[in-house]
N, CA, C and O atoms as CSV, one atom per row, in Angstrom:
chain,resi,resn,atom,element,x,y,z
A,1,UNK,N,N,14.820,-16.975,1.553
A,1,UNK,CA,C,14.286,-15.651,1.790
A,1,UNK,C,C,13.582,-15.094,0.564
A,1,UNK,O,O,12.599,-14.360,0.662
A,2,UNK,N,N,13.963,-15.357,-0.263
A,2,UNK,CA,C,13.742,-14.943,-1.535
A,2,UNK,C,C,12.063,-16.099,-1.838
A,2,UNK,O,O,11.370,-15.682,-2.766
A,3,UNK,N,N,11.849,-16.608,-1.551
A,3,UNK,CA,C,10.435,-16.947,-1.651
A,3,UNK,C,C,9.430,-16.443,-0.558
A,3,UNK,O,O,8.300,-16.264,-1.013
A,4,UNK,N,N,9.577,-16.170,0.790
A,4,UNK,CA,C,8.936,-15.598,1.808
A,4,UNK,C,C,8.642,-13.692,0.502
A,4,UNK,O,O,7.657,-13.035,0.163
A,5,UNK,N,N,9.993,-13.610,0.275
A,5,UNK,CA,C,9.672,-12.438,-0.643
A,5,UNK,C,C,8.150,-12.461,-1.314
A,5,UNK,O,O,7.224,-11.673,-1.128
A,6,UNK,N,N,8.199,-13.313,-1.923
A,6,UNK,CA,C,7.440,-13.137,-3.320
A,6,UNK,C,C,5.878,-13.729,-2.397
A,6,UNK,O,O,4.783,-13.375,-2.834
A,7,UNK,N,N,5.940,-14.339,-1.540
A,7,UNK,CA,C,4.626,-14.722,-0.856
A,7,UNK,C,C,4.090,-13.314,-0.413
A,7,UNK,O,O,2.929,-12.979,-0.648
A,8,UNK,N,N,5.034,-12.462,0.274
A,8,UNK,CA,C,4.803,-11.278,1.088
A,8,UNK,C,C,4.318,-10.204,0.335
A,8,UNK,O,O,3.325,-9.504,0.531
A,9,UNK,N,N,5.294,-10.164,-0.699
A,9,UNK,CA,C,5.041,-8.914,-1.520
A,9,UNK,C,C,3.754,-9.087,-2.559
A,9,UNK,O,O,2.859,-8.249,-2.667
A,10,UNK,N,N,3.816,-10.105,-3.167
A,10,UNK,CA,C,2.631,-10.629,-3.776
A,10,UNK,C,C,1.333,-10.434,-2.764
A,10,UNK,O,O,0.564,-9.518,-3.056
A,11,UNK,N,N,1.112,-11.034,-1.886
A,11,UNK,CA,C,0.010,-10.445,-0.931
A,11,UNK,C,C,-0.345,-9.527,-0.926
A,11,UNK,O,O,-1.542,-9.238,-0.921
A,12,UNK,N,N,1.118,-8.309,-0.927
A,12,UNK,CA,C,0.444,-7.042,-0.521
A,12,UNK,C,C,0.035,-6.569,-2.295
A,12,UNK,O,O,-1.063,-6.307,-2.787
A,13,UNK,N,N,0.776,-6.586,-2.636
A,13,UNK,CA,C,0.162,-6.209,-4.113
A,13,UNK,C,C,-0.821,-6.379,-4.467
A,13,UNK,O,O,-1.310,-5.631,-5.313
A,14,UNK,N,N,-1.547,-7.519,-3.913
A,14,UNK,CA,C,-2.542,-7.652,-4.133
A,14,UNK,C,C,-3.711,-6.634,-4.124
A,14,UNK,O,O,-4.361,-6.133,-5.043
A,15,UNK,N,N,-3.764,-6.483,-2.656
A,15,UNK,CA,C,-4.261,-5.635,-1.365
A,15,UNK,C,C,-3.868,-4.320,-2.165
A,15,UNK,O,O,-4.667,-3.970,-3.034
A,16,UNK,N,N,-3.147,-3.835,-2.041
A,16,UNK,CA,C,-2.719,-2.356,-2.633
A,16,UNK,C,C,-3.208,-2.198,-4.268
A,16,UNK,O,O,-4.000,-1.280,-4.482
A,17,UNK,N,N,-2.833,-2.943,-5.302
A,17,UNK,CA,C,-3.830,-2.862,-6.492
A,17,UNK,C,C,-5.144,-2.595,-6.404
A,17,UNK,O,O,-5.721,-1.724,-7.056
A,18,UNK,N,N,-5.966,-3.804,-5.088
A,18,UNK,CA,C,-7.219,-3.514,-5.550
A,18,UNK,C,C,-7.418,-2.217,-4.593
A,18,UNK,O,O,-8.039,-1.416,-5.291
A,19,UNK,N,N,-7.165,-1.603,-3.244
A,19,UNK,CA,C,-7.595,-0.684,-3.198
A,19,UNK,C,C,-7.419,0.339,-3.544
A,19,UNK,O,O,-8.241,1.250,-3.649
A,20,UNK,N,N,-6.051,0.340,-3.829
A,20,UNK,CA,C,-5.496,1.770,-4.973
A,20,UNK,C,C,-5.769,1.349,-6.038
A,20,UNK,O,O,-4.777,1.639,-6.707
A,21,UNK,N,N,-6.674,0.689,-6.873
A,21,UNK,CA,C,-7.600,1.158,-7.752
A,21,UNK,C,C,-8.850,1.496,-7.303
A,21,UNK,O,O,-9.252,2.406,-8.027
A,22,UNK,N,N,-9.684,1.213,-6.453
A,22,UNK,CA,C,-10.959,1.795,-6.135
A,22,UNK,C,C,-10.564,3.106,-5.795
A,22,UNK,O,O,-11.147,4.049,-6.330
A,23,UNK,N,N,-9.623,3.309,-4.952
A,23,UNK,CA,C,-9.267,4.377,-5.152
A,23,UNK,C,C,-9.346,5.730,-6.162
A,23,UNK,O,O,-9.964,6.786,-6.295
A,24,UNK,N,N,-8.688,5.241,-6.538
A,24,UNK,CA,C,-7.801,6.284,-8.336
A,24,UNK,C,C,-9.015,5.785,-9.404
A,24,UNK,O,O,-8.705,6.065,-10.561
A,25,UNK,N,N,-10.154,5.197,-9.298
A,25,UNK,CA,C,-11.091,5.280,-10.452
A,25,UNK,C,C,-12.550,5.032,-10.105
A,25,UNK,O,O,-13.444,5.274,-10.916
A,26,UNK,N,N,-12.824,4.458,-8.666
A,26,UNK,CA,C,-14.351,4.617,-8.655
A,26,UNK,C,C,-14.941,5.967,-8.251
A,26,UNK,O,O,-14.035,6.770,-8.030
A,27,UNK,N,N,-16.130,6.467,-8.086
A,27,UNK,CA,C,-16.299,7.608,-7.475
A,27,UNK,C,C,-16.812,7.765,-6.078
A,27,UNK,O,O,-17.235,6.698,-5.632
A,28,UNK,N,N,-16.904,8.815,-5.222
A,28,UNK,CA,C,-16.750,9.084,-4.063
A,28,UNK,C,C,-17.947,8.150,-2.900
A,28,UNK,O,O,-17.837,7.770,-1.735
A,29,UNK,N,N,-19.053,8.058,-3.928
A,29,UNK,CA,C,-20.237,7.409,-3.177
A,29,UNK,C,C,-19.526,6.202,-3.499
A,29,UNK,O,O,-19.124,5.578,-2.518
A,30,UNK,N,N,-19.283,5.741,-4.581
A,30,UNK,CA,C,-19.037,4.105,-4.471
A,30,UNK,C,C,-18.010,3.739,-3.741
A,30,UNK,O,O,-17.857,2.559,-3.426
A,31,UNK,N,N,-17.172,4.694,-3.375
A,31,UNK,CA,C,-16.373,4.410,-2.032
A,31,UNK,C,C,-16.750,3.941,-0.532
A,31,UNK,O,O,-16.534,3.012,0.247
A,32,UNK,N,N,-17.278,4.863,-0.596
A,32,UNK,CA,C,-18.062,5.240,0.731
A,32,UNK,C,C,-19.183,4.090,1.090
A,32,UNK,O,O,-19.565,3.701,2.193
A,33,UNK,N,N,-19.530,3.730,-0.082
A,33,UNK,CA,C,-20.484,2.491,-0.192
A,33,UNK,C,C,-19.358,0.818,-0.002
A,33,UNK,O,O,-19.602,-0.301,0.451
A,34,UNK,N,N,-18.525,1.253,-0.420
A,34,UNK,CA,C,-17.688,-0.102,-0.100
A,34,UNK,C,C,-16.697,0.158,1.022
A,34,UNK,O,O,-15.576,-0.298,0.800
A,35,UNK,N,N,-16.864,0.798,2.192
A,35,UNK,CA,C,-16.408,0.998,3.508
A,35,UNK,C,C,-15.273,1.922,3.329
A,35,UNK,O,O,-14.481,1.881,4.271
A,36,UNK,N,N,-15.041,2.555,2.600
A,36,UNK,CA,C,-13.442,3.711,2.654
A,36,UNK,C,C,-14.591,5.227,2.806
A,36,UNK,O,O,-14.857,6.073,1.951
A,37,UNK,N,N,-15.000,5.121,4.020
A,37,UNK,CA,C,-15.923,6.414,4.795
A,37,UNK,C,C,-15.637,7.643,4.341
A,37,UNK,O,O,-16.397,8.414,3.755
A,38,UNK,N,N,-13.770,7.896,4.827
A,38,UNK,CA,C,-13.366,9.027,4.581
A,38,UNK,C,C,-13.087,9.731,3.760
A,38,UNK,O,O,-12.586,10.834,3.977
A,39,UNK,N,N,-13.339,9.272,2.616
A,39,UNK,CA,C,-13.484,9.456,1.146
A,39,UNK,C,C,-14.375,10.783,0.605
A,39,UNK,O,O,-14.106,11.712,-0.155
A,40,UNK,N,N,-15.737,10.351,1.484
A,40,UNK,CA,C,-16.543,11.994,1.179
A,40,UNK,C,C,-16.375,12.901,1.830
A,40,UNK,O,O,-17.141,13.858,1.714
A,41,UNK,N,N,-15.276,12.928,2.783
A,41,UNK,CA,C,-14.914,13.800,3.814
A,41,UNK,C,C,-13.609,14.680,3.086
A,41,UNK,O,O,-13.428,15.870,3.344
A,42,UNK,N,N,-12.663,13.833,2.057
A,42,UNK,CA,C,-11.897,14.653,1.595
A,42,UNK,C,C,-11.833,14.983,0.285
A,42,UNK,O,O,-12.644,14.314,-0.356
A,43,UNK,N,N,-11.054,15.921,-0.548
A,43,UNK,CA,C,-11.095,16.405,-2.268
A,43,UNK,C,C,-10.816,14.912,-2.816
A,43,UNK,O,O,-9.990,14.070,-2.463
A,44,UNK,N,N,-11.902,14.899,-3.895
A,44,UNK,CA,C,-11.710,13.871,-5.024
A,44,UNK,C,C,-10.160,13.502,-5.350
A,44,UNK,O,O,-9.690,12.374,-5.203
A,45,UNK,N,N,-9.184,15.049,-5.987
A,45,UNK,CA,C,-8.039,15.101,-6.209
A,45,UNK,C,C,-6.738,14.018,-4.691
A,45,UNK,O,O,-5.740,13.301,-4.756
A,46,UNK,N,N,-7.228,14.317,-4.084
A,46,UNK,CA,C,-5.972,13.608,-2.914
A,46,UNK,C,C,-6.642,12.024,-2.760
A,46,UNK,O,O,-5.878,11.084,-2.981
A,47,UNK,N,N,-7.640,11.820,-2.495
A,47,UNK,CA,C,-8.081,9.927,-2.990
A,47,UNK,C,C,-7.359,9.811,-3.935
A,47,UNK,O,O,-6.428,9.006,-3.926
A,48,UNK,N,N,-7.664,10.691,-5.087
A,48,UNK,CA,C,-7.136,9.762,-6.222
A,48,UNK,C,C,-5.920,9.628,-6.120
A,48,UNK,O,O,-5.432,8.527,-6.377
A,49,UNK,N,N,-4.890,10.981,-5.616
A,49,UNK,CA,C,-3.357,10.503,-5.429
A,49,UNK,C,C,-3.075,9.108,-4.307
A,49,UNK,O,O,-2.052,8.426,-4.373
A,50,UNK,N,N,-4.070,8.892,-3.410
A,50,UNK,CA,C,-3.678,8.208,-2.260
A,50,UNK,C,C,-4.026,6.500,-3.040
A,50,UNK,O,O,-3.736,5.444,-2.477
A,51,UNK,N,N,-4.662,6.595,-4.354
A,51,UNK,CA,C,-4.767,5.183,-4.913
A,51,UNK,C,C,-3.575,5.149,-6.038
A,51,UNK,O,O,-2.829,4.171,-5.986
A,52,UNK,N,N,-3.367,5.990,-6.904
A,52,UNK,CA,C,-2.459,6.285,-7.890
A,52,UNK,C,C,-1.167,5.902,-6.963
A,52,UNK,O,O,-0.457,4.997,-7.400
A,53,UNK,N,N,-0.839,6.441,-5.861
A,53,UNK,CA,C,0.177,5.845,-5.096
A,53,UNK,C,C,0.387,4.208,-4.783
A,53,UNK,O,O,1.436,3.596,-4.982
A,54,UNK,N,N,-0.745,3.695,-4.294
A,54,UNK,CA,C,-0.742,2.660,-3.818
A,54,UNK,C,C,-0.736,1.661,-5.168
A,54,UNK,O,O,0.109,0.785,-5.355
A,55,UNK,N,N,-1.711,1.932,-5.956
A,55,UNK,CA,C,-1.354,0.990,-6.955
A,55,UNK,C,C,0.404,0.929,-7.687
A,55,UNK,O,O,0.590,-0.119,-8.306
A,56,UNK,N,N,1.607,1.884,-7.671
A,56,UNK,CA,C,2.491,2.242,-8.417
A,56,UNK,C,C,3.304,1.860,-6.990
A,56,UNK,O,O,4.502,1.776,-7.261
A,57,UNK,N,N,3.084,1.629,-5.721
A,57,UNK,CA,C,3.824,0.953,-5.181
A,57,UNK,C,C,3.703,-0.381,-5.372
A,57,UNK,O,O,4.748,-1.031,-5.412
A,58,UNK,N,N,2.287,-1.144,-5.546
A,58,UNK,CA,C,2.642,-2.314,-5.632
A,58,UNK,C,C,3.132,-3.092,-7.398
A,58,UNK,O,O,3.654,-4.166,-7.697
A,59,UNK,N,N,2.789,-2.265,-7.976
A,59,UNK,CA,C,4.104,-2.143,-9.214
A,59,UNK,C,C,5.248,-2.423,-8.898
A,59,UNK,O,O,5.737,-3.421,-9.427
A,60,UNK,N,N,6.082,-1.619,-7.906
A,60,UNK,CA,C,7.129,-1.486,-7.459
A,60,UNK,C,C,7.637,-2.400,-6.921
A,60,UNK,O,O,8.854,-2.588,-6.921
A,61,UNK,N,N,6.691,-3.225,-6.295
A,61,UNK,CA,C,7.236,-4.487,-5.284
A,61,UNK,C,C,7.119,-5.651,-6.342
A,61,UNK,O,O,7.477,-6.687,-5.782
A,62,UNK,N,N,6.693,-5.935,-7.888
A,62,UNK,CA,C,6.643,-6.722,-7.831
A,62,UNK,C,C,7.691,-6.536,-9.217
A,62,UNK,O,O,8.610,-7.336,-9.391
A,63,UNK,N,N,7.463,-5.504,-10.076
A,63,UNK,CA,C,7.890,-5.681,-11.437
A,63,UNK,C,C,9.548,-5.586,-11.937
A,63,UNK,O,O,10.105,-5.984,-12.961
A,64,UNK,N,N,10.127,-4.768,-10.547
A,64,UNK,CA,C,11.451,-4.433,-10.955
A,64,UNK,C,C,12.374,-5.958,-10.502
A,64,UNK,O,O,13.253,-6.377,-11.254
A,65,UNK,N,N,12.014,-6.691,-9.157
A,65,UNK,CA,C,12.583,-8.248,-9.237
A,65,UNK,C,C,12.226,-8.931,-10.223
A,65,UNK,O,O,13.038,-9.383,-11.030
A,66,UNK,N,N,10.996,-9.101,-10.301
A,66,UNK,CA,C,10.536,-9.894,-11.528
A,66,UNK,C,C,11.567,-9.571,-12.616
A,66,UNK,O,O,12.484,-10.389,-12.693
A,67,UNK,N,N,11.599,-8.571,-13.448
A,67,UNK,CA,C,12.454,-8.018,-14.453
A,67,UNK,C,C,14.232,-8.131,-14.106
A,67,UNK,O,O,14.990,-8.021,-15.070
A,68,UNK,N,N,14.626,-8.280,-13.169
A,68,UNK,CA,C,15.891,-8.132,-12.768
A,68,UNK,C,C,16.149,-6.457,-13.009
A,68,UNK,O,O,17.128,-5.843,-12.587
A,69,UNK,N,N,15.228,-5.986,-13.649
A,69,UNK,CA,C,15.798,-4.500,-13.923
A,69,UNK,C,C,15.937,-3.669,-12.221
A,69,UNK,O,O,14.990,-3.785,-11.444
A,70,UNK,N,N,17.152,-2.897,-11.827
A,70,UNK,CA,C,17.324,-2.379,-10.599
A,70,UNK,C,C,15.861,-2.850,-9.811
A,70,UNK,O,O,14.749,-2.321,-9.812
A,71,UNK,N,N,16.492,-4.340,-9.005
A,71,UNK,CA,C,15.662,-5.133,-8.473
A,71,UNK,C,C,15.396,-4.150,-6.881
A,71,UNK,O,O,14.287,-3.844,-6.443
A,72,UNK,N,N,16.260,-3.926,-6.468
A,72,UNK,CA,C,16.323,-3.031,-5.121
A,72,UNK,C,C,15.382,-1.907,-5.030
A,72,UNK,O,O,15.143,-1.169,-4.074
A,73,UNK,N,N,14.808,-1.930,-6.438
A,73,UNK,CA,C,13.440,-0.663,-6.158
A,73,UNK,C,C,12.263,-1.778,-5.663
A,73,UNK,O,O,11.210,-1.240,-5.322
A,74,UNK,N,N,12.285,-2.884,-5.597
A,74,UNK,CA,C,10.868,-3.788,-4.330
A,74,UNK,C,C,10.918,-2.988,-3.155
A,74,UNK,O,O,10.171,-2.129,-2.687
A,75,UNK,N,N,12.367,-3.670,-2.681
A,75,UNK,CA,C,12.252,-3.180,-1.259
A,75,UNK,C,C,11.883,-1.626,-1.021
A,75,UNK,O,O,11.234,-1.219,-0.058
A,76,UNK,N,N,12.426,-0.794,-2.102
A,76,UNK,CA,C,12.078,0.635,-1.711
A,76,UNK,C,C,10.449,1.330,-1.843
A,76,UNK,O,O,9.915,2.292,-1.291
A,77,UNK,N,N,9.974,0.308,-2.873
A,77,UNK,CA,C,8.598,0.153,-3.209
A,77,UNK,C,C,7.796,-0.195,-1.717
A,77,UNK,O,O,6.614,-0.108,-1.381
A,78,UNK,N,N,8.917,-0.587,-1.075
A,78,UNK,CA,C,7.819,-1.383,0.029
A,78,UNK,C,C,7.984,-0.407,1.526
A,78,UNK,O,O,7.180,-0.240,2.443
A,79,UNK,N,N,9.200,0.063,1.343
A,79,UNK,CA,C,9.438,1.339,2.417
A,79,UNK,C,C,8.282,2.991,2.095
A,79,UNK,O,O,7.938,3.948,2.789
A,80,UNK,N,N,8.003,2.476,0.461
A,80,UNK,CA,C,6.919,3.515,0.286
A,80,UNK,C,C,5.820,3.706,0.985
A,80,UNK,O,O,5.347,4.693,1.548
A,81,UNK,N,N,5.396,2.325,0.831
A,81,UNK,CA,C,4.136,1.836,1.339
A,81,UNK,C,C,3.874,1.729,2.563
A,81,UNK,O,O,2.733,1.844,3.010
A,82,UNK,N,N,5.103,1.450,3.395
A,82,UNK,CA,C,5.175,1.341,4.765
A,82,UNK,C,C,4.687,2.908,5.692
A,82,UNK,O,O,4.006,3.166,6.685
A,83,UNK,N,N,5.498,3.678,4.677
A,83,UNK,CA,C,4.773,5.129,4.798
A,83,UNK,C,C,3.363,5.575,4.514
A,83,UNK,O,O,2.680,6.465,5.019
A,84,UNK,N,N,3.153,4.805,3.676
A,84,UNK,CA,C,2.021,5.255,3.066
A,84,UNK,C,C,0.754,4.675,4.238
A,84,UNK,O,O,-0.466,4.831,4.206
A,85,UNK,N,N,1.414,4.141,4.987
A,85,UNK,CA,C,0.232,3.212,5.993
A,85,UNK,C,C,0.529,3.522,7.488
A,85,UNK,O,O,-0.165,3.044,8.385
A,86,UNK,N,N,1.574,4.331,7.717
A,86,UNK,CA,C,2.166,5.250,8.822
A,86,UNK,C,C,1.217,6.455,8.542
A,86,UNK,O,O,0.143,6.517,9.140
A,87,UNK,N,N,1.584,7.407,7.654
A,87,UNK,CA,C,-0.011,7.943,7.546
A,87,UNK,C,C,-0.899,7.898,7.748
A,87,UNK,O,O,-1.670,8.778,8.131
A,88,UNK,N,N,-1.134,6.266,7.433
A,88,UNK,CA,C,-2.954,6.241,7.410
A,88,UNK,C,C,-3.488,5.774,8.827
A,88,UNK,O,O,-4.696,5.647,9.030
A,89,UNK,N,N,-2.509,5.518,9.821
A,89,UNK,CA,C,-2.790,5.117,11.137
A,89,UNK,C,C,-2.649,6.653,11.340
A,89,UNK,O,O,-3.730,7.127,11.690
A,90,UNK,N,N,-1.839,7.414,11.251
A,90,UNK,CA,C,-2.152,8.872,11.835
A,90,UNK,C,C,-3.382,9.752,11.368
A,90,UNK,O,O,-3.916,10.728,11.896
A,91,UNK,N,N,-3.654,9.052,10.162
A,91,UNK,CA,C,-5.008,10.211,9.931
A,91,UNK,C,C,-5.986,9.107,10.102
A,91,UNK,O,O,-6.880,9.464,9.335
A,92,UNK,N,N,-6.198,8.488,10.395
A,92,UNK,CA,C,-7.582,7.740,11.019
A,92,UNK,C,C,-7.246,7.610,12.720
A,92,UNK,O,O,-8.363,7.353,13.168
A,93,UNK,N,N,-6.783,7.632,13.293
A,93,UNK,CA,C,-6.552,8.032,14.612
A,93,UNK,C,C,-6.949,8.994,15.074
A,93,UNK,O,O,-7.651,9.045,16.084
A,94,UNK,N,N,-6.514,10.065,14.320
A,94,UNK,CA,C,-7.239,11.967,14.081
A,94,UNK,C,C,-8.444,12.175,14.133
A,94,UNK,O,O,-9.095,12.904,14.881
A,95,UNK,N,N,-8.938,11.079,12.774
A,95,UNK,CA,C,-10.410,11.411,13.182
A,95,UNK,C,C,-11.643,10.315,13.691
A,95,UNK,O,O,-12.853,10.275,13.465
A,96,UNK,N,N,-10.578,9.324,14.609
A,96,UNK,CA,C,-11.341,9.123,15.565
A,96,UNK,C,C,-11.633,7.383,14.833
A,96,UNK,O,O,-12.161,6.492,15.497
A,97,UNK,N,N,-11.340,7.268,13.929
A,97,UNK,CA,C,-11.197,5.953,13.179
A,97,UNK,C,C,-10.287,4.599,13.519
A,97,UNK,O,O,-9.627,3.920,12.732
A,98,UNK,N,N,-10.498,4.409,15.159
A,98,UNK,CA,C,-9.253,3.402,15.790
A,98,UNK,C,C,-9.788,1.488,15.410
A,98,UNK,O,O,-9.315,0.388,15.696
A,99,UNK,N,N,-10.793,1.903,14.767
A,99,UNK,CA,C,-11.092,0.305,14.619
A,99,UNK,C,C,-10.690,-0.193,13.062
A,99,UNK,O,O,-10.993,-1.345,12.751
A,100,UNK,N,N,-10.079,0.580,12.183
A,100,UNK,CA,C,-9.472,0.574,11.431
A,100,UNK,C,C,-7.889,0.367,10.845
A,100,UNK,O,O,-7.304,-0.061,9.850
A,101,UNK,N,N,-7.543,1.139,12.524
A,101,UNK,CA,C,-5.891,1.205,12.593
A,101,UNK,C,C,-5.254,-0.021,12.448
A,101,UNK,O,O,-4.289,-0.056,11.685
A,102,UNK,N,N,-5.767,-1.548,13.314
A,102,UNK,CA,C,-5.101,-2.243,13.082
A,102,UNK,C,C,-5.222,-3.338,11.993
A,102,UNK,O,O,-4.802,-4.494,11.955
A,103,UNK,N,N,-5.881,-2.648,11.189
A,103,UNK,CA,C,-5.543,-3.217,9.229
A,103,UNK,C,C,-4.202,-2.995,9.067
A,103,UNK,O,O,-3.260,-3.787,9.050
A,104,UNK,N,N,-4.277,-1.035,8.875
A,104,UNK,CA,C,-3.199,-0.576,8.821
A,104,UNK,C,C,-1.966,-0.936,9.341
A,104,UNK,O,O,-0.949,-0.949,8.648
A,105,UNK,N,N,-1.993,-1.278,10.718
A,105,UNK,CA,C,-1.043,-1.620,11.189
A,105,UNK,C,C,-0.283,-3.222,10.418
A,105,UNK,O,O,0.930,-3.354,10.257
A,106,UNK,N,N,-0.997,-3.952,10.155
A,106,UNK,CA,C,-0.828,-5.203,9.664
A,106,UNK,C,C,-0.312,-4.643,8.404
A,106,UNK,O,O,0.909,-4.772,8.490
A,107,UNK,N,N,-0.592,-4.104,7.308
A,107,UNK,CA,C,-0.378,-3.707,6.359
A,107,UNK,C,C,1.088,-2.727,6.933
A,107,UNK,O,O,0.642,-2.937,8.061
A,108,UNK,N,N,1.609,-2.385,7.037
A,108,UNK,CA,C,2.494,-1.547,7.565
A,108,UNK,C,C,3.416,-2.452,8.428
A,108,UNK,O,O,4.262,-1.659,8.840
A,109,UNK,N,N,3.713,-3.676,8.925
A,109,UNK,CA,C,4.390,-4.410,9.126
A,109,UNK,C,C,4.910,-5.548,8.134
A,109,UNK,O,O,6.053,-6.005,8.112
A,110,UNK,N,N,3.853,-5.908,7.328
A,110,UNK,CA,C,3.973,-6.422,6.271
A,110,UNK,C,C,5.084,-6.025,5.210
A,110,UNK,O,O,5.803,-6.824,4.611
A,111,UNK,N,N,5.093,-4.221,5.050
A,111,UNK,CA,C,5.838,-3.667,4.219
A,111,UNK,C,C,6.720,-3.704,4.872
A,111,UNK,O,O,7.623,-4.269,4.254
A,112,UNK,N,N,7.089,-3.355,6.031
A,112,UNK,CA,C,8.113,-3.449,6.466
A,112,UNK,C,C,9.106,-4.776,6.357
A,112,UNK,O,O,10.320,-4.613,6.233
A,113,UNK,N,N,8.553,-6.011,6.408
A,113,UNK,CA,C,9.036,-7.181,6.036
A,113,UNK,C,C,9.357,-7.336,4.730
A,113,UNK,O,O,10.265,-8.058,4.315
A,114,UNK,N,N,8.783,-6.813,4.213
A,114,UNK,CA,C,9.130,-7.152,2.557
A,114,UNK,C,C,10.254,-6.392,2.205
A,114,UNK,O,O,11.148,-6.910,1.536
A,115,UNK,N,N,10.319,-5.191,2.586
A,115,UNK,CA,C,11.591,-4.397,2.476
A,115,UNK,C,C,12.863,-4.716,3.214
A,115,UNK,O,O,13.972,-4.331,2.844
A,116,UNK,N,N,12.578,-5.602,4.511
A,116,UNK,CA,C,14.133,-6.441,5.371
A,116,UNK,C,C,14.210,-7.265,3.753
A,116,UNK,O,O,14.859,-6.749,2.844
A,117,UNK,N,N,13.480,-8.555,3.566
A,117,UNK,CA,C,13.882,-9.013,2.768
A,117,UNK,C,C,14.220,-9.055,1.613
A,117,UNK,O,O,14.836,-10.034,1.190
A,118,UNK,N,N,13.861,-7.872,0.720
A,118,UNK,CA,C,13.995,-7.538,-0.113
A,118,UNK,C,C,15.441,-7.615,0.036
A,118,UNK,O,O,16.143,-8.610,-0.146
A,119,UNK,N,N,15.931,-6.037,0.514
A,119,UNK,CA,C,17.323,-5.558,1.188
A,119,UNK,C,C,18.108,-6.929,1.341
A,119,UNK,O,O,19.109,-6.993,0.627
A,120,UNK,N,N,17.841,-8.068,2.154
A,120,UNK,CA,C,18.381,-9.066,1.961
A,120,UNK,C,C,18.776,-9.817,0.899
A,120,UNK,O,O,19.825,-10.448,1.035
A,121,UNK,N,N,17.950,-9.930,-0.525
A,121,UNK,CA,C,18.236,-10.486,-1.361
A,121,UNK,C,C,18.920,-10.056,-2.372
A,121,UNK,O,O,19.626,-10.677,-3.167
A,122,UNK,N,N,18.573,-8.533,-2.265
A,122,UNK,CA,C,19.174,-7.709,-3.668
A,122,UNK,C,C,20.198,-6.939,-3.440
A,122,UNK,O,O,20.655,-6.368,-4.430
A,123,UNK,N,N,20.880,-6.682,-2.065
A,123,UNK,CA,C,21.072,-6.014,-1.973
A,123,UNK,C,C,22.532,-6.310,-0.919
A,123,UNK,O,O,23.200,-5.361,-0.509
């Protein structure tokens, strides 16, 4: 279990670094130019929290096992994220953004897996 871990979570980290950094440091057109639409639709300030988040979850999933330091913050890292993508199917649904949802959705099952197993290993 503990390697399905590190395949899973590693994936998403991936995924979550790079877009919670375009996020949290490019600007609004160069968003918008690399397909995250809704970007010029909302305040600069809440993108940037919605990448600052995502990048510091996938921190979360990878650095505290790695470290042995309170390893059980992955899985909670990953219940973050799971939220964080429960959201984002509700606000792109809202505004009408359904060909998007099932990224999200994939991404949001994903976390959810990483956090069973997590919970399984550390816990």
């Amino acid at each position: 279990m503990s390697i399905a871990y590190w395949i899973i979570a590693g994936l998403l980290a991936l995924v979550y670094l790079t877009a919670g950094g375009m996020k949290a440091f490019r600007s609004p057109d160069a968003l918008v130019a690399g397909g995250i639409a809704w970007a010029k639709d909302e305040s600069l300030p809440l993108v940037r929290v919605i990448g600052v988040v995502e990048v510091l979850g996938a921190l979360g999933l990878i650095l505290p096992p790695l470290t042995g330091i309170a390893p059980v913050l992955g899985p909670v890292a990953a219940i973050g994220l799971a939220l964080v993508q429960l959201g984002a199917v509700i606000f792109h649904l809202r505004r009408g953004e359904a060909r998007v949802v099932p990224m999200n959705l994939v991404l949001l099952l994903l976390a959810v897996a990483v956090a069973i197993l997590g919970f399984l290993v550390w816990v």
